[in-house]
C-alpha positions in Angstrom: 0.0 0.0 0.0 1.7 3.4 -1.3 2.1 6.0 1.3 0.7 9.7 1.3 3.6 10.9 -0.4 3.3 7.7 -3.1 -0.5 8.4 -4.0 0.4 12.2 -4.6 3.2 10.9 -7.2 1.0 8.5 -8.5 -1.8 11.3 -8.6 0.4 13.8 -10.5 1.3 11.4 -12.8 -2.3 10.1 -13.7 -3.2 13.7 -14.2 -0.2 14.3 -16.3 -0.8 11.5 -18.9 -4.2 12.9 -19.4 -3.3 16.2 -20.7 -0.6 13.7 -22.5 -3.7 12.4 -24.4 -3.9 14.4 -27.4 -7.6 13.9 -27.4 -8.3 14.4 -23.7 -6.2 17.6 -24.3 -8.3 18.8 -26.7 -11.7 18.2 -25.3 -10.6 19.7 -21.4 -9.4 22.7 -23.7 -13.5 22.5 -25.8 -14.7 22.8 -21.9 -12.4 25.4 -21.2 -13.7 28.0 -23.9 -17.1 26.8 -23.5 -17.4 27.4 -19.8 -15.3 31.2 -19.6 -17.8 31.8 -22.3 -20.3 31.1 -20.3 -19.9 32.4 -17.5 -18.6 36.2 -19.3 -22.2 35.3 -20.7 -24.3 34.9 -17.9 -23.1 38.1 -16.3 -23.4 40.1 -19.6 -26.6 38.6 -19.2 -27.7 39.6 -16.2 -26.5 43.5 -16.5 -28.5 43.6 -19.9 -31.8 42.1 -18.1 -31.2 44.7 -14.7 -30.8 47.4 -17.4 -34.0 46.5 -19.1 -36.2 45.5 -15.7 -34.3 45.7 -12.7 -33.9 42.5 -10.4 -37.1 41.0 -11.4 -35.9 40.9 -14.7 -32.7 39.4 -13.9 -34.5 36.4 -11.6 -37.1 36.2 -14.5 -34.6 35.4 -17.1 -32.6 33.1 -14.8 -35.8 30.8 -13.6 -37.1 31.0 -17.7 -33.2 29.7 -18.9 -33.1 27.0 -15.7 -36.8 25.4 -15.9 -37.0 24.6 -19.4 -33.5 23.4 -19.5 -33.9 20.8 -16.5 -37.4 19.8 -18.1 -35.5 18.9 -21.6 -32.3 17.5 -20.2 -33.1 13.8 -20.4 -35.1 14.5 -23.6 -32.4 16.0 -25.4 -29.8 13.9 -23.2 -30.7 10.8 -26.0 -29.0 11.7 -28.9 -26.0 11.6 -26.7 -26.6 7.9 -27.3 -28.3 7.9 -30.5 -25.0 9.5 -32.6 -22.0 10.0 -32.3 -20.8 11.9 -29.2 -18.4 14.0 -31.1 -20.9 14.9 -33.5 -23.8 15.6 -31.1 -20.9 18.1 -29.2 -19.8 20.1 -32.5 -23.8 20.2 -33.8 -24.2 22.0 -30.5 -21.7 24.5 -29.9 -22.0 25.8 -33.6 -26.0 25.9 -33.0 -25.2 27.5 -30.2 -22.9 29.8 -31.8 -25.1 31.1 -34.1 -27.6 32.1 -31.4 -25.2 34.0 -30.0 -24.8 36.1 -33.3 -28.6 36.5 -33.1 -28.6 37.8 -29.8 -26.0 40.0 -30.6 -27.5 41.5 -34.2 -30.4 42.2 -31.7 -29.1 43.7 -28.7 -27.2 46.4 -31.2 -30.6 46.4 -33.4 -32.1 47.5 -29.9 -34.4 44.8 -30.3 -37.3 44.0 -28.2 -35.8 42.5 -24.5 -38.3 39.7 -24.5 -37.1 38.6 -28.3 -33.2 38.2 -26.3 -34.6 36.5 -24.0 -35.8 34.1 -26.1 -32.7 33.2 -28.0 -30.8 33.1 -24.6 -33.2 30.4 -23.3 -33.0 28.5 -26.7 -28.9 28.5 -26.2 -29.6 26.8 -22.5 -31.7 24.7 -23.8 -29.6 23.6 -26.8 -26.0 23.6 -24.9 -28.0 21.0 -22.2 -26.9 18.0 -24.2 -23.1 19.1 -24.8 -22.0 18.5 -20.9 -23.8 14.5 -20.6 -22.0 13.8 -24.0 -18.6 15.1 -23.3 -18.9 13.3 -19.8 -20.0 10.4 -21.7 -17.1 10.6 -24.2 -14.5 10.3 -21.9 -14.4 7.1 -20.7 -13.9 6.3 -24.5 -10.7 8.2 -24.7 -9.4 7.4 -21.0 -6.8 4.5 -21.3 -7.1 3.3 -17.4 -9.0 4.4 -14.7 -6.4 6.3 -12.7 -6.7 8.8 -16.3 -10.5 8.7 -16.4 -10.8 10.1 -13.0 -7.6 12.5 -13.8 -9.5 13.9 -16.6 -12.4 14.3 -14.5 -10.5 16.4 -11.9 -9.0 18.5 -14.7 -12.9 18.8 -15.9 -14.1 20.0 -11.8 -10.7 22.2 -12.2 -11.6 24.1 -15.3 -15.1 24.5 -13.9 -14.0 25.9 -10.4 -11.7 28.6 -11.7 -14.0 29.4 -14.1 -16.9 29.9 -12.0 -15.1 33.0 -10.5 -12.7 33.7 -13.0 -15.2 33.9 -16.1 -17.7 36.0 -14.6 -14.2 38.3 -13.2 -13.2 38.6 -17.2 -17.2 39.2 -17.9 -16.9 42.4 -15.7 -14.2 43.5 -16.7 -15.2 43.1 -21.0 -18.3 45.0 -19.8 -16.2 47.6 -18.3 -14.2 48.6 -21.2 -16.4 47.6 -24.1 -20.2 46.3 -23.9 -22.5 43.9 -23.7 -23.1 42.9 -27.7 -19.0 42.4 -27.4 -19.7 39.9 -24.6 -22.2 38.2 -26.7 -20.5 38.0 -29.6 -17.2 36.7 -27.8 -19.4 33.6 -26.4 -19.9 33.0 -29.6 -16.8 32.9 -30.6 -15.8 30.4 -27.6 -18.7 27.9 -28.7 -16.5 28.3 -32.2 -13.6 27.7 -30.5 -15.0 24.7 -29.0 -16.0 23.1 -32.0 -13.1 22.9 -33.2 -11.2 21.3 -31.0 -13.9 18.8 -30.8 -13.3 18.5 -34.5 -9.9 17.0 -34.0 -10.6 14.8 -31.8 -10.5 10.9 -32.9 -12.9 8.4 -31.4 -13.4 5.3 -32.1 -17.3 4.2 -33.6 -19.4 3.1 -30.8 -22.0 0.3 -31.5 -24.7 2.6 -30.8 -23.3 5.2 -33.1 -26.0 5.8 -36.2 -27.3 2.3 -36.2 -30.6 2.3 -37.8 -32.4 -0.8 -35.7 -32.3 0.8 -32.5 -35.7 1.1 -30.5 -38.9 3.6 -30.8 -37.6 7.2 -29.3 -40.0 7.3 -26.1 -37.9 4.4 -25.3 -35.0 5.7 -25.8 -36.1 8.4 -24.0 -37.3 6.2 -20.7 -34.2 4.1 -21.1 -32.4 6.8 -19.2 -35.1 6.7 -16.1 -34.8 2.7 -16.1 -31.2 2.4 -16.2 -31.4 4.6 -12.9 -34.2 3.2 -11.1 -33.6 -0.4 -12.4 -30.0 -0.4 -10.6 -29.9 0.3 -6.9 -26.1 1.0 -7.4 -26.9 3.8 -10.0 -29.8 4.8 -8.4 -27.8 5.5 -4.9 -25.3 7.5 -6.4 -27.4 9.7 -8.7 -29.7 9.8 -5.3 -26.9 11.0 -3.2 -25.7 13.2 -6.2 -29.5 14.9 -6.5 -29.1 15.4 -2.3 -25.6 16.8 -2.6 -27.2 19.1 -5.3 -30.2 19.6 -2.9 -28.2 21.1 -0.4 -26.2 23.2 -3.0 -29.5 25.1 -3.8 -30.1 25.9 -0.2 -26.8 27.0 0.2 -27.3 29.5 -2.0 -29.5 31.5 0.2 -27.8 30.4 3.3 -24.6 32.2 2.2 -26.5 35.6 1.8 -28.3 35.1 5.0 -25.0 33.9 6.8 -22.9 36.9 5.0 -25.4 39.4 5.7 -27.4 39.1 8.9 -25.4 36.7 11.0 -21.8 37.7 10.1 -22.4 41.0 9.4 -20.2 41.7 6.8 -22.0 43.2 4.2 -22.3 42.4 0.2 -18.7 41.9 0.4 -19.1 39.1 2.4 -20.9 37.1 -0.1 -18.4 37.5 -2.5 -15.5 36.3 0.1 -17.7 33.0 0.8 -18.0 32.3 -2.4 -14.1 32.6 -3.3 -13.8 30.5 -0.6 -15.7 27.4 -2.2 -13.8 28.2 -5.1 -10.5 28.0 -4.0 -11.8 24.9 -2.1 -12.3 23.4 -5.5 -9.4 23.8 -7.0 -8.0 21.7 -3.9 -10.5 19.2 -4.1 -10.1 18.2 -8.0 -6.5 17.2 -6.7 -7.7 15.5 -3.2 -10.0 13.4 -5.3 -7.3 12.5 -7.1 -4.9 11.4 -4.5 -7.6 9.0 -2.5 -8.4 7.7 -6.2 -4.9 5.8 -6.2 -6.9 3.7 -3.0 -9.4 2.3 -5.6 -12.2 3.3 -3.1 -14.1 5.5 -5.2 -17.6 5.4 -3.8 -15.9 5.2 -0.2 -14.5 8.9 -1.5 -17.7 10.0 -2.7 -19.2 9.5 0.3 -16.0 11.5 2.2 -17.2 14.1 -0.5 -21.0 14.3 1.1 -19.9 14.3 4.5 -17.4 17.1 3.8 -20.4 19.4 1.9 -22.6 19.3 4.4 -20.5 19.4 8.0 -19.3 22.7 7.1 -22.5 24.1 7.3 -23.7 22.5 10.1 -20.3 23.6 11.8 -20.8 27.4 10.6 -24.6 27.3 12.1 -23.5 26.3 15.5 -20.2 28.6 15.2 -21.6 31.8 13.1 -17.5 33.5 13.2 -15.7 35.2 10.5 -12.5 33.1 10.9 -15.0 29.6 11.0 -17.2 30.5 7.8 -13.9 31.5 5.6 -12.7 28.2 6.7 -15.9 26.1 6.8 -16.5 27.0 2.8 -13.1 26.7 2.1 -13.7 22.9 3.4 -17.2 22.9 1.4 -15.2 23.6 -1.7 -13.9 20.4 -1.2 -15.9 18.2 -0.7 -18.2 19.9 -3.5 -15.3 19.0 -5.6 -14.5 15.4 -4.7 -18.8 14.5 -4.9 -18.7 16.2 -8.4 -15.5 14.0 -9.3 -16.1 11.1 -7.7 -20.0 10.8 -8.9 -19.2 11.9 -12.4 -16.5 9.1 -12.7 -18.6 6.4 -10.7 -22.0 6.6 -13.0 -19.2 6.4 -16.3 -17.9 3.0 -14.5 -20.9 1.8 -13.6 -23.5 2.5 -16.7 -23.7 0.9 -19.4 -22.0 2.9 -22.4 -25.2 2.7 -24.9 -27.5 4.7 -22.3 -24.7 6.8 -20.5 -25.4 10.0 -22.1 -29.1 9.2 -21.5 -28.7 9.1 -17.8 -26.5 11.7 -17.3 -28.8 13.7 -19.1 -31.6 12.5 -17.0 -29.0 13.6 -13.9 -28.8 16.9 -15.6 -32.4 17.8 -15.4 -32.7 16.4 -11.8 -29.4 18.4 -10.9 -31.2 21.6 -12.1 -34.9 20.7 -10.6 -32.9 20.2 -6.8 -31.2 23.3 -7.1 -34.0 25.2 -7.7 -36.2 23.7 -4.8 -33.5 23.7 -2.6 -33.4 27.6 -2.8 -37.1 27.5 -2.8 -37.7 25.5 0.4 -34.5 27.1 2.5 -36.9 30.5 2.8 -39.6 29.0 4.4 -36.5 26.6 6.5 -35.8 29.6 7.6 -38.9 31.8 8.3 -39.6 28.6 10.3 -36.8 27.6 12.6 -34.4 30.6 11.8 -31.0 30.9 9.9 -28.8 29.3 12.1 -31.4 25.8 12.8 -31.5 25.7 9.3 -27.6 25.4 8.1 -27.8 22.8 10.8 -30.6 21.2 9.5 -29.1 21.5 5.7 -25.0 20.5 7.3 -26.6 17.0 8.5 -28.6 16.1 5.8 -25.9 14.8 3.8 -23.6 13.2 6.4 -26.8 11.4 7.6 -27.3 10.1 4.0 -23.9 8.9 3.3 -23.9 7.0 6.8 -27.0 5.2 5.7 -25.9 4.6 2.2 -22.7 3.2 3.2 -23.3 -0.5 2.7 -24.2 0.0 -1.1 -21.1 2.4 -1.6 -18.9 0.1 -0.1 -20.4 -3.1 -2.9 -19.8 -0.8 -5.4 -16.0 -0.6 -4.1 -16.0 -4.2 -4.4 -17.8 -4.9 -7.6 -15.8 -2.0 -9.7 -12.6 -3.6 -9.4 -11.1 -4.4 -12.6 -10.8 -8.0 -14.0 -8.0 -9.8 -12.9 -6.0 -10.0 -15.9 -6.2 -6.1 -16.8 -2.7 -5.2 -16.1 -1.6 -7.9 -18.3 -3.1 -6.7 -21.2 -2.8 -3.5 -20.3 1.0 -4.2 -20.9 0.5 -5.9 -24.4 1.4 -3.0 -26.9 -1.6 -3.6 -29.5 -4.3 -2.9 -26.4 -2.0 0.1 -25.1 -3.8 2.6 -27.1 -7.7 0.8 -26.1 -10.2 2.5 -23.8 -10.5 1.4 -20.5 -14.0 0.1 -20.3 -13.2 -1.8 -23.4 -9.8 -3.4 -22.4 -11.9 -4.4 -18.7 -14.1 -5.8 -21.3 -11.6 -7.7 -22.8 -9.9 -9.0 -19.5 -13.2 -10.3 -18.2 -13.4 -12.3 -21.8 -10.2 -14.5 -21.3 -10.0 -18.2 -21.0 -7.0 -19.6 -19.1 -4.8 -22.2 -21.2 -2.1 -24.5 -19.8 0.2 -26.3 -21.6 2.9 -28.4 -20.6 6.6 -28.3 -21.8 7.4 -29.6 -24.9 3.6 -29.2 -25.9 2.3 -27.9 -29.3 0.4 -24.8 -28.2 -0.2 -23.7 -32.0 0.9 -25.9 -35.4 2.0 -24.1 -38.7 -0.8 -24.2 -41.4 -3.9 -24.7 -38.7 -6.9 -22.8 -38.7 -6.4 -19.5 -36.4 -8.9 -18.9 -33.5 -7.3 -17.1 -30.7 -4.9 -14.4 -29.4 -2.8 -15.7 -26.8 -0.9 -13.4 -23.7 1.7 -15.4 -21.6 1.0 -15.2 -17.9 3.5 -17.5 -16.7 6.4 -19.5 -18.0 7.7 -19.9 -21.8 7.0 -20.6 -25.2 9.7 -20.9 -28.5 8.5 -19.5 -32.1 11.4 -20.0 -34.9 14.0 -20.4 -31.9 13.0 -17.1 -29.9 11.6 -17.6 -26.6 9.0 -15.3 -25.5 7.9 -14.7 -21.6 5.3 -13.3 -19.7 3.3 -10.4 -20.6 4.0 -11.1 -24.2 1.8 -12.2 -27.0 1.5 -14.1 -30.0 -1.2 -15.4 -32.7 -2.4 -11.9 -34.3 -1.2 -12.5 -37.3 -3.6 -15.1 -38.3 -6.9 -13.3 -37.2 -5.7 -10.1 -38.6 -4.9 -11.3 -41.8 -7.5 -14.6 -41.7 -4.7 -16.8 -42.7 -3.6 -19.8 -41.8 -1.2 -20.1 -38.6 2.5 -18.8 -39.6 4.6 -21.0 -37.4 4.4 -23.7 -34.7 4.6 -22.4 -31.4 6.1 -24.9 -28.5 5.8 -24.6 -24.9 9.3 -24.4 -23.3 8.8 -25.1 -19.8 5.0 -25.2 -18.5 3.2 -22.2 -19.4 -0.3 -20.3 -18.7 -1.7 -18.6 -21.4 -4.6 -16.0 -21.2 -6.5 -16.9 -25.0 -9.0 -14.6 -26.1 -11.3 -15.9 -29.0 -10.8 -14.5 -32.0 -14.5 -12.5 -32.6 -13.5 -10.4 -29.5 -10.0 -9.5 -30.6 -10.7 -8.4 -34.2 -13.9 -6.3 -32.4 -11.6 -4.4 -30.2 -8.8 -4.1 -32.2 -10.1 -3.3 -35.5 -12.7 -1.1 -33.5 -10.4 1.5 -32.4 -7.9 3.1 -35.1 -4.8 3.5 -32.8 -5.3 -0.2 -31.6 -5.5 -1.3 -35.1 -2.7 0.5 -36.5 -0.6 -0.9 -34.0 -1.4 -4.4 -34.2 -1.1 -4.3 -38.0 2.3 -3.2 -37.5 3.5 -5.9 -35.1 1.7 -8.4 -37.6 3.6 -6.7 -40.5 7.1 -7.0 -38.8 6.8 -10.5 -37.4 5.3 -11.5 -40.8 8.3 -10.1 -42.9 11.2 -11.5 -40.4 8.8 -14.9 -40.7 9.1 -14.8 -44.6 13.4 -13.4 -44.3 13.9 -16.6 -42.0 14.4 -14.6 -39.1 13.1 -15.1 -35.7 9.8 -13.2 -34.9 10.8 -9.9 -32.5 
């Protein structure tokens, strides 16, 4: 068991490989000029609506952007799973794109307010399918779980800083030029996005534009049964719903604590605030280090605990010193629930409905917010401010407790198949997607042979890919060891068998049948071009004579 100082090695270098992933690189940096764009947006946003109707205008357009949006999540969540990912992300952000350029021609046309409105709520509503198929893309371009959940922390990251650090460049643009710039500039960053989707390279999924899939309404319900029909899925999302629950009602609770029981003023609010932020940033990395303990759903769970004692802490302690630290703490554990949930639900659902269900997340995410800041009011009007961040700091801590027989099974249950460091190591599955390479491992059929045996004869029909586990094998006088591999050639090329191979001493071999090699292999474009290139070299030393390498 690595120490402290081992799991933050490990950590860094998990999170390093991912932004060594060309294509990981380029869809964190899609996120980045999505979200700064966003969140410039929403405060252009928001100054345009309080210049055209004062605070009612500005909580008018927020509720008309967020309720529609969280009611068409999980419909438009589907074609997540009904095309290609990639596809459904670049459709969006140049839709989205364009509505920006409308909003802009109208805002300098000095266009009815209510016609803005309109396109701003259609760009909500269109950009609610572009996060549930980017999160549902990654596990496609992760190569091992330790870079899945590194990619998710860099995801939590980019959203953290930019949550204070987009609507700090939105002032500022607003400040020296004006609101149609801001606009227009969003637009640009949806362009931006686009293309670096654009050069990303994905393998086809089976789901990907196949033409005998089911009715849409059950498409559509898919998403629900795939949540309620798994009590695995349905705890996390549950837990991840409550978490978000208690996020709404924080909301309100850091006004209420800022302004009446701190006494700090406006500024207050904005200090809280930074606080969680910061907190973030920390606990994208956190995540990350207690990842390396494979306990993920143990860590979500820390995660809840650490989002709601804060609160509870702060209500019993209301003190300037407590609060910065208390949200600083919140930050946290907001960030390790976000991570940890996020990279749970892409480990534990199935890939053809994933985007489905997080989409069906989405809308639920949005819905709990908004009740949560509707029902901490009349908490409050109730019990008063400090009963009620008590009341909202042990809600979660109460659930996780509860819940922690089912996180602790899905600890168990998500371990990867025995045998998936050994192919891991094999160079033709090096470039395959994690989910599909655990696929693979949980596929393979244990062979032993003694010494001296015939494991495969020149000129035989081919049928299987073989990886040494233990002991040795001789192919035209070179011996080959564990972790290495043999009989691709045949499959790849459906020929015959190219030469005998003989067991040297006793060996175990890990076969996998041929219909699941070529699948994976000739399935993803970096797997295949490697494997045809070890096939073409030991083919041609094969034909010179020469030993295979």
């Amino acid at each position: 068991m690595p120490g402290v100082g081992g799991r933050v090695a490990e950590s860094g270098h998990a999170l390093a490989r991912s932004f060594r992933n060309r294509d990981l690189r380029r869809l964190q940096l899609a996120w980045l000029g999505s979200v700064i764009g966003h969140w410039s947006y929403s405060v252009a946003l928001s100054v345009y609506a309080y210049g055209q109707g004062g605070a009612a205008a500005v909580g008018l357009v927020w509720v008309i952007r967020l309720i529609p949006a969280g009611l068409l999540s999980p419909v438009l969540a589907t074609f997540a799973d009904r095309f290609a990912r990639k596809r459904v992300m670049i459709v969006t952000d140049l839709v989205r794109a364009c509505l920006m350029a409308a909003a802009t021609a109208l805002i300098v046309a000095d266009a009815p307010a209510p016609t803005v409105y309109a396109v701003a709520v259609a760009a909500t509503v269109i950009g609610v399918v572009f996060r549930p198929a980017q999160a549902a893309l990654l596990p496609q371009l992760a190569r091992d779980p330790s870079e899945l959940t590194a990619a998710n922390v860099a995801s939590s990251t980019i959203e953290s800083v930019a949550s204070f650090a987009g609507p700090a460049l939105g002032g500022l643009l607003l400040a020296v030029t004006s609101t149609e710039v801001v606009f227009a500039l969003n637009g640009v960053s949806f362009v931006w996005s686009a293309a670096m989707v654009l050069g990303i390279t994905v393998a086809a999924t089976a789901g990907d534009g196949k033409k005998d899939r089911p009715g849409f309404v059950r498409e559509l319900t898919a998403g629900v049964g795939a949540i309620t029909g798994s009590r695995q899925v349905a705890t996390v999302s549950g837990l991840y719903a409550a978490q978000t629950l208690v996020a709404g009602a924080m909301n309100v609770l850091v006004v209420v604590l800022a302004l009446d029981l701190l006494d700090t003023g406006v500024a207050g609010v904005g200090y809280l605030n930074s606080m969680i932020g910061l907190g973030g940033i920390a606990g994208g990395f956190v995540a990350l280090v207690l990842a390396t303990r494979r306990r993920l759903a143990a860590d979500f769970g820390l995660g809840l605990a650490l989002f709601g004692l804060p609160l509870l802490v702060v209500g019993l302690v209301a003190e300037i010193p407590v609060a910065l630290v208390a949200f600083a703490v919140l930050g946290i554990g907001n960030a390790m629930v976000d991570v940890t949930a996020l990279t749970l639900l892409q480990r534990i659902v199935p890939n053809d409905v994933l985007g489905r269900v997080l989409g069906t997340l989405e809308g639920v995410l949005l819905a709990a917010i908004g009740l949560g800041a509707l029902l901490t009011p009349l908490l409050i009007e109730l019990t008063g401010p400090e009963t009620t961040l008590v009341i909202a700091g042990a809600v979660l801590p109460a659930l996780a407790l509860v819940s922690i027989g089912v996180l602790r099974a899905i600890d168990r249950t998500q371990a990867a198949p025995e045998h998936t460091e050994l192919l891991r190591a094999v160079p033709i599955f090096g470039p395959l997607p994690e989910p599909v390479l655990e696929h693979l491992a949980a596929a393979l059929e244990e062979v032993r042979h003694p010494a001296e045996a015939a494991v495969i004869t020149l000129g035989e029909h081919g049928d299987r890919f073989y990886v040494i586990q233990s002991g040795e094998v001789e192919i035209e006088g070179k011996r080959f060891g564990p972790g290495e591999s043999f009989g691709e050639i045949a499959l790849l090329h459906d020929i015959a068998r190219t030469a005998t191979v003989t067991a040297v001493t006793d060996v175990v071999l890990q076969a996998l049948e041929r219909d699941e090699f070529l699948a994976a292999v000739t399935g993803h474009e970096s797997a295949r071009a490697t494997a045809h290139e070890v096939a073409a070299a030991r083919l041609g030393r094969l034909e010179s004579g020469l030993p295979p390498t």
